[in-house]
C-alpha positions in Angstrom: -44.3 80.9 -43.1 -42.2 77.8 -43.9 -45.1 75.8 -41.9 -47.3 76.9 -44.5 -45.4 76.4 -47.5 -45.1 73.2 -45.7 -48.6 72.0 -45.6 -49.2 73.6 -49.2 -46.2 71.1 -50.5 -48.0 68.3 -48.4 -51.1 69.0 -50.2 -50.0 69.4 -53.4 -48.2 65.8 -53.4 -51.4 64.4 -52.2 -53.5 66.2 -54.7 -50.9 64.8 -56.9 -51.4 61.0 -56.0 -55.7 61.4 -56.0 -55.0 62.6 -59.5 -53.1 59.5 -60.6 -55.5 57.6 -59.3 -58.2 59.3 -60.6 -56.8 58.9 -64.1 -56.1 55.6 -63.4 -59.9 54.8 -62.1 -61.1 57.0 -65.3 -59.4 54.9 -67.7 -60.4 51.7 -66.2 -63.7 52.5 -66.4 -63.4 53.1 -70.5 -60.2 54.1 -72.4 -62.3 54.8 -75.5 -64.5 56.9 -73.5 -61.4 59.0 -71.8 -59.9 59.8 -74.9 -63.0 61.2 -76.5 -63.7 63.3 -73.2 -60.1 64.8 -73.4 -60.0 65.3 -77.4 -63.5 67.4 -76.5 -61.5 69.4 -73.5 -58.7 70.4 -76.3 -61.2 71.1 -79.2 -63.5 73.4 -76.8 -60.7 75.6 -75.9 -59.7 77.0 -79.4 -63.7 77.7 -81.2 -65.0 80.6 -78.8 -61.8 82.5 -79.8 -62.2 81.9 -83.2 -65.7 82.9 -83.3 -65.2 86.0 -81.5 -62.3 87.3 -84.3 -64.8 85.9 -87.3 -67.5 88.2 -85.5 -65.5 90.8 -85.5 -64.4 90.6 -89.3 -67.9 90.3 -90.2 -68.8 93.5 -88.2 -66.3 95.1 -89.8 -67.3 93.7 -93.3 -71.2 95.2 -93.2 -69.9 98.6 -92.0 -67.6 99.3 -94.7 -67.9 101.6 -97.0 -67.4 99.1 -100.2 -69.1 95.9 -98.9 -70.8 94.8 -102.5 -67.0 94.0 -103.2 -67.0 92.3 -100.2 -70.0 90.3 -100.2 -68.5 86.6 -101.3 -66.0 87.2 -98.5 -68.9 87.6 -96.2 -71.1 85.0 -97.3 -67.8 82.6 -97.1 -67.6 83.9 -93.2 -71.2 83.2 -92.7 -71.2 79.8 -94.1 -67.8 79.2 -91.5 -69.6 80.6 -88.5 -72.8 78.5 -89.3 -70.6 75.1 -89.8 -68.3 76.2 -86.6 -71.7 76.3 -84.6 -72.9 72.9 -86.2 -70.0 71.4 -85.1 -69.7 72.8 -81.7 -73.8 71.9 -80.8 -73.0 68.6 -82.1 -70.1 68.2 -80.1 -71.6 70.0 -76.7 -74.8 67.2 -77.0 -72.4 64.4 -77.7 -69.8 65.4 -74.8 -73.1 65.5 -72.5 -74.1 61.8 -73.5 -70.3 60.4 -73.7 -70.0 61.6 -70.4 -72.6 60.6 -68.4 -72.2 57.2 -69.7 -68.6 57.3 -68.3 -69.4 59.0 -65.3 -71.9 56.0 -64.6 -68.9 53.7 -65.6 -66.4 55.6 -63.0 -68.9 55.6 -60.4 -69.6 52.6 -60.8 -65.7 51.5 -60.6 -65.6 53.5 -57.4 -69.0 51.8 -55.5 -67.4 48.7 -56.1 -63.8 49.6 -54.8 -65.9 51.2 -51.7 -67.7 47.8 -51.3 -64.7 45.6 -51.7 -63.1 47.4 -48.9 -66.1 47.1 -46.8 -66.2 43.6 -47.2 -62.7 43.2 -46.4 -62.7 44.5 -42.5 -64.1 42.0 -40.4 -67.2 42.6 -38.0 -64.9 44.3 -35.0 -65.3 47.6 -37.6 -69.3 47.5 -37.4 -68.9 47.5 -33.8 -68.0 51.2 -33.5 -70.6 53.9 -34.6 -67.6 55.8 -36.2 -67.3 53.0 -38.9 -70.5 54.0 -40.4 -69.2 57.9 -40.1 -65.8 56.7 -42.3 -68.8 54.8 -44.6 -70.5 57.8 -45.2 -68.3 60.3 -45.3 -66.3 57.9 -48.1 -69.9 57.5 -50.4 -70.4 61.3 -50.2 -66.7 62.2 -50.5 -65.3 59.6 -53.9 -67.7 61.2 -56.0 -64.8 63.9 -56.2 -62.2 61.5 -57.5 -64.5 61.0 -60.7 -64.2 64.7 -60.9 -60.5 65.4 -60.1 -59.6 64.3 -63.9 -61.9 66.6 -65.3 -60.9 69.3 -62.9 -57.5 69.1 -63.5 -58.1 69.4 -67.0 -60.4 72.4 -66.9 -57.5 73.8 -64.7 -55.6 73.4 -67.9 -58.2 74.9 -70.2 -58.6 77.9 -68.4 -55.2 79.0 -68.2 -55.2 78.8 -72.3 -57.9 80.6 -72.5 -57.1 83.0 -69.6 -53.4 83.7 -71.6 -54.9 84.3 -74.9 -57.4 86.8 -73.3 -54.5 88.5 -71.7 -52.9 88.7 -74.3 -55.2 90.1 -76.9 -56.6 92.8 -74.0 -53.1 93.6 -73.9 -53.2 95.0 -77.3 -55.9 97.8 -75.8 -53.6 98.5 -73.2 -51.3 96.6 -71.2 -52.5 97.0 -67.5 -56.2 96.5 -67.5 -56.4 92.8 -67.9 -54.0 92.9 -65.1 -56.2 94.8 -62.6 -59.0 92.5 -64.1 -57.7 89.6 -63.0 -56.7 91.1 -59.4 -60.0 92.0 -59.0 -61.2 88.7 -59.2 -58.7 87.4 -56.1 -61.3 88.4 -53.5 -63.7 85.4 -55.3 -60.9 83.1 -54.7 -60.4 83.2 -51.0 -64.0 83.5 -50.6 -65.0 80.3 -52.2 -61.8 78.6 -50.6 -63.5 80.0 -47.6 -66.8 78.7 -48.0 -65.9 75.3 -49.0 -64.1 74.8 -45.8 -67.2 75.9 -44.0 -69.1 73.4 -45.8 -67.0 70.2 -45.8 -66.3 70.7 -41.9 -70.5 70.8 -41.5 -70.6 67.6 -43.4 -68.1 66.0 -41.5 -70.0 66.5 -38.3 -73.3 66.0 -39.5 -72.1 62.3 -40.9 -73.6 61.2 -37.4 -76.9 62.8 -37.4 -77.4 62.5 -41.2 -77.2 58.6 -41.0 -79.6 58.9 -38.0 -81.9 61.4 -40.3 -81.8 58.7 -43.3 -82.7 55.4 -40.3 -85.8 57.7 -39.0 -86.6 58.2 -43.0 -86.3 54.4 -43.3 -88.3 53.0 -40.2 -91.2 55.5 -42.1 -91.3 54.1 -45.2 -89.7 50.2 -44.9 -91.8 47.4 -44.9 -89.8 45.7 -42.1 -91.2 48.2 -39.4 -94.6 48.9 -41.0 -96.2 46.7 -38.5 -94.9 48.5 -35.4 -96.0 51.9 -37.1 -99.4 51.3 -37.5 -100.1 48.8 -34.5 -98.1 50.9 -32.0 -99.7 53.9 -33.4 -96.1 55.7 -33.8 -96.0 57.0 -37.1 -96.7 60.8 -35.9 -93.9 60.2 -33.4 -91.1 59.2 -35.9 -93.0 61.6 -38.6 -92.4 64.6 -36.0 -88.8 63.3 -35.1 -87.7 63.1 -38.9 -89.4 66.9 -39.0 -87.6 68.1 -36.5 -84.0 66.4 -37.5 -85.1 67.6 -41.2 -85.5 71.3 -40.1 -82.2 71.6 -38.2 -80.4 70.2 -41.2 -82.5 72.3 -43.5 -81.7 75.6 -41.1 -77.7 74.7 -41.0 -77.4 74.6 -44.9 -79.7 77.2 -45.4 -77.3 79.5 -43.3 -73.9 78.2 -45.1 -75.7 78.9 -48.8 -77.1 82.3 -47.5 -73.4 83.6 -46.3 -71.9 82.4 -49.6 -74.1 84.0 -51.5 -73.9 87.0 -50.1 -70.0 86.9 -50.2 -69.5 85.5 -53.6 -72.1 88.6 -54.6 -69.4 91.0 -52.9 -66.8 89.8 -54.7 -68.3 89.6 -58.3 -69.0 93.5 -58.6 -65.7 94.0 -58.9 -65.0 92.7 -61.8 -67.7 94.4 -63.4 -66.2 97.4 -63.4 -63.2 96.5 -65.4 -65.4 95.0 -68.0 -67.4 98.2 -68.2 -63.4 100.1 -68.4 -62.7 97.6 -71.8 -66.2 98.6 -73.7 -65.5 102.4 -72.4 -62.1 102.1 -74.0 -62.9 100.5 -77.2 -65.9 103.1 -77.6 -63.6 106.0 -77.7 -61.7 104.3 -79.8 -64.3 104.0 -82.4 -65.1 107.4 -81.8 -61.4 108.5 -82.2 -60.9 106.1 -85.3 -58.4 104.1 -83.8 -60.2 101.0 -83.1 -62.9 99.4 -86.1 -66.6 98.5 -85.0 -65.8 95.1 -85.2 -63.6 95.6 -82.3 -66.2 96.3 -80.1 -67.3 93.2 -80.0 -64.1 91.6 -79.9 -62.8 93.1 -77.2 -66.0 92.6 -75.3 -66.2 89.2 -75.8 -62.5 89.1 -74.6 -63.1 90.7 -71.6 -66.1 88.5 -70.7 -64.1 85.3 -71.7 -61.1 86.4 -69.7 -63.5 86.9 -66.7 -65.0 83.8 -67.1 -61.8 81.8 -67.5 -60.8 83.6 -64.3 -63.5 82.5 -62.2 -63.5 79.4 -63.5 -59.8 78.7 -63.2 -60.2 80.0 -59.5 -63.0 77.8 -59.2 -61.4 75.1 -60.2 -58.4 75.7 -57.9 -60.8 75.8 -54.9 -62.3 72.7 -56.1 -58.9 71.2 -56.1 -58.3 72.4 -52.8 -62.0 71.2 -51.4 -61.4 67.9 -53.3 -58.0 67.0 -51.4 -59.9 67.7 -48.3 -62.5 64.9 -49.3 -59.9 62.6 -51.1 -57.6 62.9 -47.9 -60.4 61.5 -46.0 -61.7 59.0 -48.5 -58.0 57.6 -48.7 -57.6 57.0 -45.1 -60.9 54.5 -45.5 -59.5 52.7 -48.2 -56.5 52.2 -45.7 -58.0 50.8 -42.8 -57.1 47.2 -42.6 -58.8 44.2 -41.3 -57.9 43.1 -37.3 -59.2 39.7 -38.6 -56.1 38.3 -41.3 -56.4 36.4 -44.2 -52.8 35.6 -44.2 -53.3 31.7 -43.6 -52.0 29.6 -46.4 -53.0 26.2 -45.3 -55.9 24.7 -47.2 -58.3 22.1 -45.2 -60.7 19.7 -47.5 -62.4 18.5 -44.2 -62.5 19.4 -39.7 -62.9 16.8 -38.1 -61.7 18.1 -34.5 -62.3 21.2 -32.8 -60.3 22.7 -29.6 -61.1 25.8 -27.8 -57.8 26.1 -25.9 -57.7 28.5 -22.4 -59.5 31.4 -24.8 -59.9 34.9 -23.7 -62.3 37.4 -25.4 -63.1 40.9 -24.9 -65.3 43.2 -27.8 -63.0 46.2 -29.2 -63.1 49.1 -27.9 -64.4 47.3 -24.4 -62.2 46.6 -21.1 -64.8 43.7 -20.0 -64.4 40.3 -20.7 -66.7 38.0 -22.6 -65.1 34.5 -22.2 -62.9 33.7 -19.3 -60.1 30.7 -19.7 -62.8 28.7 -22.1 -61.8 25.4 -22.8 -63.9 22.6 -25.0 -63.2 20.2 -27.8 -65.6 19.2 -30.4 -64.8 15.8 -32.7 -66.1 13.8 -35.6 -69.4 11.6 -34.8 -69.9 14.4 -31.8 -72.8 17.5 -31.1 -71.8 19.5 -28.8 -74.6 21.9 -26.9 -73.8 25.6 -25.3 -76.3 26.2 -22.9 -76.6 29.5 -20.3 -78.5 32.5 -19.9 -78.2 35.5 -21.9 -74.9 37.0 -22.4 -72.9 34.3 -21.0 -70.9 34.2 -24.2 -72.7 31.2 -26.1 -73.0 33.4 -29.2 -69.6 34.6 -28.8 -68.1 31.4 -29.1 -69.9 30.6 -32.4 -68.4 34.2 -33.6 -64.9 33.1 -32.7 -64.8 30.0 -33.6 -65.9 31.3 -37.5 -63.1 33.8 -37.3 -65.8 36.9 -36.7 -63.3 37.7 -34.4 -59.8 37.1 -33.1 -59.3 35.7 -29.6 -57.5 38.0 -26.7 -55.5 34.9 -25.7 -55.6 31.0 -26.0 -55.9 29.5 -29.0 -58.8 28.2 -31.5 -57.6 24.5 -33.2 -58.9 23.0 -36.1 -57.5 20.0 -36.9 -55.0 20.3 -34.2 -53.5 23.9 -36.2 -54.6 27.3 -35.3 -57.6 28.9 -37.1 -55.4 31.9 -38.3 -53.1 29.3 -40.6 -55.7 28.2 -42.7 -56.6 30.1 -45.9 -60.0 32.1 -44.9 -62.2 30.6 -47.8 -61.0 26.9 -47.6 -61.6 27.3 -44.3 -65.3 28.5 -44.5 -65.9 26.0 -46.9 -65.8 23.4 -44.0 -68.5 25.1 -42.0 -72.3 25.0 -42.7 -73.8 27.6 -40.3 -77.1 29.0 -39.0 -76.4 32.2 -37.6 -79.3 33.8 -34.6 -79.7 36.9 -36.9 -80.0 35.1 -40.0 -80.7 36.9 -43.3 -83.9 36.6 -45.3 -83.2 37.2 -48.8 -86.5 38.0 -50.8 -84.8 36.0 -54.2 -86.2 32.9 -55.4 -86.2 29.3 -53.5 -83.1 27.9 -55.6 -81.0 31.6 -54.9 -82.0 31.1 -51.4 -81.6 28.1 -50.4 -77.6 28.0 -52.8 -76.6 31.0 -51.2 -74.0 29.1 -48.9 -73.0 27.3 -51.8 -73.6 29.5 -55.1 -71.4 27.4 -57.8 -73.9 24.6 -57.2 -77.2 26.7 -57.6 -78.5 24.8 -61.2 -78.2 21.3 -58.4 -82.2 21.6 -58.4 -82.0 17.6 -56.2 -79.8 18.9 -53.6 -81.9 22.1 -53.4 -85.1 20.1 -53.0 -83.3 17.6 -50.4 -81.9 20.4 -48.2 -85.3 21.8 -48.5 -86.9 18.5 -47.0 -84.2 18.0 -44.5 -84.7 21.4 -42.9 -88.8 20.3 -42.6 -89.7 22.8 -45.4 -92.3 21.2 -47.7 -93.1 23.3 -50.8 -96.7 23.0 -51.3 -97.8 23.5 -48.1 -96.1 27.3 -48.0 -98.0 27.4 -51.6 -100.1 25.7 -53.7 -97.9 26.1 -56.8 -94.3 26.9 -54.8 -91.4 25.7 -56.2 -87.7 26.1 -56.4 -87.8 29.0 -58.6 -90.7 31.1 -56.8 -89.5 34.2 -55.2 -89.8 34.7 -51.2 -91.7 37.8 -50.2 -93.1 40.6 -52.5 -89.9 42.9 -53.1 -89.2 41.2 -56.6 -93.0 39.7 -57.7 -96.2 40.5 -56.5 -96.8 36.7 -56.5 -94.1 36.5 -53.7 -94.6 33.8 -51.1 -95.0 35.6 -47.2 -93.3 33.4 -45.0 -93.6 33.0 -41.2 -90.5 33.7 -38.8 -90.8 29.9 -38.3 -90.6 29.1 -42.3 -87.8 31.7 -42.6 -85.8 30.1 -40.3 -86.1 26.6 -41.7 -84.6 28.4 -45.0 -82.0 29.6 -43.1 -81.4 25.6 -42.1 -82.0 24.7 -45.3 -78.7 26.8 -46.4 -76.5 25.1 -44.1 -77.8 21.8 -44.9 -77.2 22.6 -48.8 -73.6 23.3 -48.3 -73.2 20.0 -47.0 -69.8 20.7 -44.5 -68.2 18.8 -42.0 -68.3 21.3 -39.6 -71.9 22.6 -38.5 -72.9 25.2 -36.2 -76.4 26.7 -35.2 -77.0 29.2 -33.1 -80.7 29.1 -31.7 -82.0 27.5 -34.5 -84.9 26.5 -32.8 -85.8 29.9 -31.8 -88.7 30.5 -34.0 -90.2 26.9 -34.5 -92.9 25.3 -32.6 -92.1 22.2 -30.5 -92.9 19.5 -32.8 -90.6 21.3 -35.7 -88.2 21.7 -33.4 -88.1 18.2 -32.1 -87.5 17.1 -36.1 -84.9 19.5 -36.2 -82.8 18.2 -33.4 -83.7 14.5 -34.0 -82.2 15.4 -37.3 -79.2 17.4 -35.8 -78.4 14.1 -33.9 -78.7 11.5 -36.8 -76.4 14.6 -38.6 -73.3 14.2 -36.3 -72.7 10.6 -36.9 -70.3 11.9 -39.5 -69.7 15.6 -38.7 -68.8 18.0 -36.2 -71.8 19.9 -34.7 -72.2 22.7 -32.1 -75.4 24.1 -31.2 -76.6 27.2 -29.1 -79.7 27.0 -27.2 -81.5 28.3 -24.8 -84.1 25.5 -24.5 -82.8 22.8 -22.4 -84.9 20.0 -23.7 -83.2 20.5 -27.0 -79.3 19.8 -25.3 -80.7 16.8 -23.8 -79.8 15.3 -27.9 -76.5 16.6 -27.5 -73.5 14.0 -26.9 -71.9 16.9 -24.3 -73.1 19.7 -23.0 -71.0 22.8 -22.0 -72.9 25.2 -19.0 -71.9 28.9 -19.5 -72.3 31.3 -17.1 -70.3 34.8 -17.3 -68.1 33.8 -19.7 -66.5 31.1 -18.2 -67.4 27.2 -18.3 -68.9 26.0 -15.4 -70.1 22.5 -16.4 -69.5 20.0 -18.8 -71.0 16.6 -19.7 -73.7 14.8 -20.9 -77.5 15.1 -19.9 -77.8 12.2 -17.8 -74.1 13.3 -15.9 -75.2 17.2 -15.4 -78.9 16.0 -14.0 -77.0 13.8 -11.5 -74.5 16.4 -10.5 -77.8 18.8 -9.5 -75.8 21.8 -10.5 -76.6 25.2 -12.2 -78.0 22.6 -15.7 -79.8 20.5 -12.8 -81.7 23.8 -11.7 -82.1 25.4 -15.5 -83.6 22.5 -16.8 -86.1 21.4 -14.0 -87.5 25.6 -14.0 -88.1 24.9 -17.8 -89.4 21.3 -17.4 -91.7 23.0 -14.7 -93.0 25.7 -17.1 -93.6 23.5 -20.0 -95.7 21.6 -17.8 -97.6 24.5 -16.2 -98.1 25.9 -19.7 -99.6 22.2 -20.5 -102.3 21.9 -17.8 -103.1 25.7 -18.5 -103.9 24.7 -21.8 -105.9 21.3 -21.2 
């Protein structure tokens, strides 16, 4: 027993705090708007009971026995009933439209505090499939915090009205509302019961509903139309999404079938007391006790007090399903970053790089990426990671732009660890092209400023970053310029770009920005040899003033590179500079000769 009144005092304080903040939220999103929506909850609680005992007078008025003398009294009645119903269809449409504008306000004031938390963790979180669970769970479960307010003030409401009903049936006799309202108890464990069942389903569905909305999308996104129709797939995913579809459909279906069939049980008894009320005030008419006009007050009594019942226990199982959610969607807004901003240096300009004895491993993994890596990168310098796939090139880039945070050793800027420096002074410095880039469909100028937004309206340095990642305007279209959109999403007129012309953009960006730090990763990957050379001849004439590393897998593009580092495994297995690695006839030796070869076979197959 005391564990029980335990967790129901834990509860409560936490339902306490998501109410704060609910407030809190709801007034942030509009005062003005607040206010109204609680002057509305006080005003609706008071006009049904007036209206029932104005019915009742007016009943009583056209079934007397001298209603000519009556008849201004009446009229004076009618004219009050018509105005109180005026006023409360005005109010009911304008409580509708005030609050839907809020709500949009609210929600919106809670989308934004879920992406701002998002965007705070680092990348280590979007490692692990039960980030995207927490994600999900926390879009589907704050949409109770804009509701917490409200329910808490219905809560409120319908003890008021529940108390003056009671008290009014208590003037018929004492104990029936009493038995009323402990008929209605059954309801309330039911729906508590039933809201449990359903919130547990969601939380283990979070998994295969994300997987059920990533089949939905590969159907209907442009970005794997393609592969649909040239693979011939579409009936396979169709068929997968049908399948996924019908065993969520099946689930639910069973969970809204057992609570309608239990929430039927329990609403017949209640029935019965209302039909004991009218009984009642029938043979008191009869017995001329009671007045006609009490029939239909106490009638409408009993019905409110039964409403007011079920919805104050609905309201109390919403509270109860709504900590459950809030509990959850709290813990999300609590995880915290593995990756700190708590550097308070501030750097203007790097001009050396050390990677000092570094260690790396992925979270939630027991195998090591990087193994006792060691390099430095300085001013007037390019530095090339070469290796075969998954040696830990990639990685390094990762690290070294604080993606991650290091095992052991230590990253060095400027001869000061990476984790002193203030995060955004920091990544001002660094002017990257990333393997997976990101191909925004916005217009040239948004595009092309993205790395450096505050200078967007520069339309020179837009056009000179433009020509100095090979990207000439008229040749992708005939009237292109700095202000025409890329791709169709946003204008019909969109320009289609190849993965080649995307990924000069994505040069183009890093070029904009301008840094003294610059880092590519396989920017070469979709270009075409000659593009490619430009690109790296450019890269070189680049680092006579920078820092640059570059990833490749293309040994003919190192050979521009004033050192090269050799990765294999994750360790470092050769340094130096092209000329030095081909005389060593190492691992680099062997690597670039089986390209060299292939390049030249490819040649005379195509002569």
């Amino acid at each position: 027993m005391k564990d029980k009144i335990s967790e129901f005092i834990k509860k409560w304080n936490r339902l306490t705090i998501h109410f704060k903040r609910s407030v809190l939220i709801s007034w942030k999103a509009s005062p003005q708007l607040f206010i109204l929506r609680i002057a509305y909850e006080i005003i609706s609680v008071t006009l049904p009971i007036i209206s029932l005992f104005l019915s009742r007078t007016v009943i009583n008025i056209l079934s007397a026995d001298n209603f000519p003398s009556q008849q201004q009294e009446f009229y004076a009645i009618i004219v009050v009933i018509v105005f109180i119903n005026l006023f409360s269809a005005l109010l009911a449409r304008a409580y509708t439209y005030i609050s839907t504008i809020h709500s949009d306000l609210v929600t919106n004031v809670i989308d934004l505090e879920i992406i701002d938390q998002i965007n705070k963790l680092d990348i280590s979180f979007f490692d692990n499939p039960e980030f995207y669970d927490k994600i999900q769970n926390a879009l589907r479960d704050s949409r109770s915090l804009q509701s917490l307010t409200w329910i808490s003030l219905t809560l409120i409401k319908s003890i008021i009205q529940m108390t003056s009903n009671l008290i009014i049936l208590m003037g018929l006799n004492f104990y029936l509302p009493i038995i009323m309202s402990i008929l209605c108890l059954p309801g309330v464990f039911i729906d508590k019961y039933v809201a449990k069942r359903k919130y547990e389903w969601q939380l283990q569905r979070a998994r295969n509903d994300r997987k059920l909305g990533y089949i939905k999308n590969i159907l209907i996104s442009k970005t794997h139309a393609k592969d649909i129709r040239l693979f011939n797939v579409q009936e396979y995913f169709r068929k997968m999404y049908t399948n996924m579809w019908q065993t969520w459909f099946g689930e639910k279906k069973s969970l809204d079938k057992q609570r309608f069939v239990l929430s039927f049980s329990a609403s017949i008894l209640p029935l019965f007391a209302t039909t004991a009320v009218l009984l009642m005030v029938g043979n008191g008419i009869l017995s001329g006790s009671l007045s006609i006009g009490d029939y239909s007050l106490y009638g409408g009594v009993a019905n409110q007090l039964l409403s007011s019942i079920n919805t104050l226990t609905g309201v109390i199982n919403q509270s109860y399903e709504s900590e459950m959610r809030l509990s959850k969607y709290a813990d999300f807004l609590k995880l915290e970053p593995v990756v700190k901003d708590n550097g308070n240096k501030k750097i203007d300009e790097i001009t050396t790089v050390r990677f000092k004895n570094v260690y790396f491993s992925y979270p939630n993994t027991n195998q090591l990426i990087l193994k006792d890596i060691s390099f430095d990168i300085t001013q007037n310098q390019s530095v090339a990671l070469v290796g075969l796939n998954g040696a830990g090139k990639s990685t390094i880039v990762k690290l070294l732009l604080r993606l991650y945070e290091p095992d052991r050793g230590e990253i060095l800027v400027n001869g000061i660890n990476i984790r002193e420096y203030d995060l955004k002074s920091y990544y001002k410095c660094i002017g990257v092209v990333l393997q997976d880039f990101c191909r925004y469909n916005l217009k040239i100028r948004e595009t092309v400023a993205i790395t450096d937004i505050e200078n967007m309206s520069d339309d020179h340095k837009i056009i000179r970053a433009c020509k100095d990642a090979d990207i000439e305007l008229k040749a992708i279209g005939p009237n292109a310029g700095i202000d025409t959109y890329l791709g169709k999403v946003f204008d019909k007129n969109g320009l289609e770009l190849s993965g080649g012309y995307w990924q000069k953009f994505a040069v183009a960006q890093a070029y904009f920005k301008n840094s003294s730090l610059m880092v590519f990763d396989e920017p070469n990957a979709a270009l075409d040899p000659e593009a490619e050379q430009r690109l790296f001849l450019k890269m070189r004439n680049l680092s006579k003033n920078k820092c640059v590393l570059y990833v490749t897998h293309r040994l003919c593009a190192a050979t521009t590179a004033g050192q090269i580092i050799v990765l294999k495994d994750g360790t470092c297995i050769e340094k130096g500079t092209h000329t030095q690695l081909m005389k060593n006839k190492k691992i680099y030796y062997d690597l670039f000769n089986k390209q060299a070869k292939n390049y030249r076979e490819d040649e005379t197959q195509n002569t």
